[in-house]
N, C-alpha and C positions, 0 to 999 in steps of 0.2 A: 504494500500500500504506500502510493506516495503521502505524506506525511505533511508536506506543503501542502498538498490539495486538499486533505484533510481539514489542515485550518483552516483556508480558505472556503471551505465549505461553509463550518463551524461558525468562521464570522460572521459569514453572508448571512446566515441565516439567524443569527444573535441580534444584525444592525436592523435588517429587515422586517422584524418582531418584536414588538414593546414588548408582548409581555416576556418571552424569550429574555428581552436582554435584563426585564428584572429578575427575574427566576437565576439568571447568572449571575448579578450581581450581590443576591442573596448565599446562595449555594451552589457557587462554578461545579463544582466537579458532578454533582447530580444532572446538573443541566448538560454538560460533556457527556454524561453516558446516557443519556437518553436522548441527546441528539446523535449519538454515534452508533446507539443501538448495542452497545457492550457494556457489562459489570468487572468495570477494571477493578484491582485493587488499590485501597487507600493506600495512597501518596503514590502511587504510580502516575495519576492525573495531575501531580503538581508542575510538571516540565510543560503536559499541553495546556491547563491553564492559564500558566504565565502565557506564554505564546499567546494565547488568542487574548489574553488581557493585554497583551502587548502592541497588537495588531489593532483592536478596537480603540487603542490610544494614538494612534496614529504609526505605531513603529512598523518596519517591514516585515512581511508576512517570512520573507525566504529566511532572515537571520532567525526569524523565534522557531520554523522547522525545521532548521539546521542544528539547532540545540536542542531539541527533542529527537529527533530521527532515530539516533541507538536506543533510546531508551524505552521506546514505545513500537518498536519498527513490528513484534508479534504480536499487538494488538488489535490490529485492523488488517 
């Protein structure tokens, strides 16, 4: 699974959705796994959360899935 496009997904669909992006705002990682359709384990979701909190704040998508990539690379 590409892992960029992952986020990319993730955000799109976070900016595009009020209530999405509250539900993340409240509790990222629940909101990741049921937009992702998987039950990762706790603190495995902390590398793509950052990422997509990273990305929603304006920073680039490719640097926050370069820093996730190994660490989540068999979850999707």
């Amino acid at each position: 699974m590409d892992i960029k496009a992952k986020v990319e997904e993730l955000v799109g669909k976070i900016k595009n959705d009020k209530s999405l992006g509250e539900e993340f705002k409240n509790d990222p990682e629940k909101t990741i796994e049921k937009l992702a359709g998987v039950d990762i384990p706790d603190g495995a979701l902390d590398k793509l959360v950052d990422g997509v909190k990273a990305a929603l704040a304006g920073g680039k998508i490719a640097d926050a899935a370069s820093s996730i990539k190994d660490k989540l690379k068999n979850l999707f």
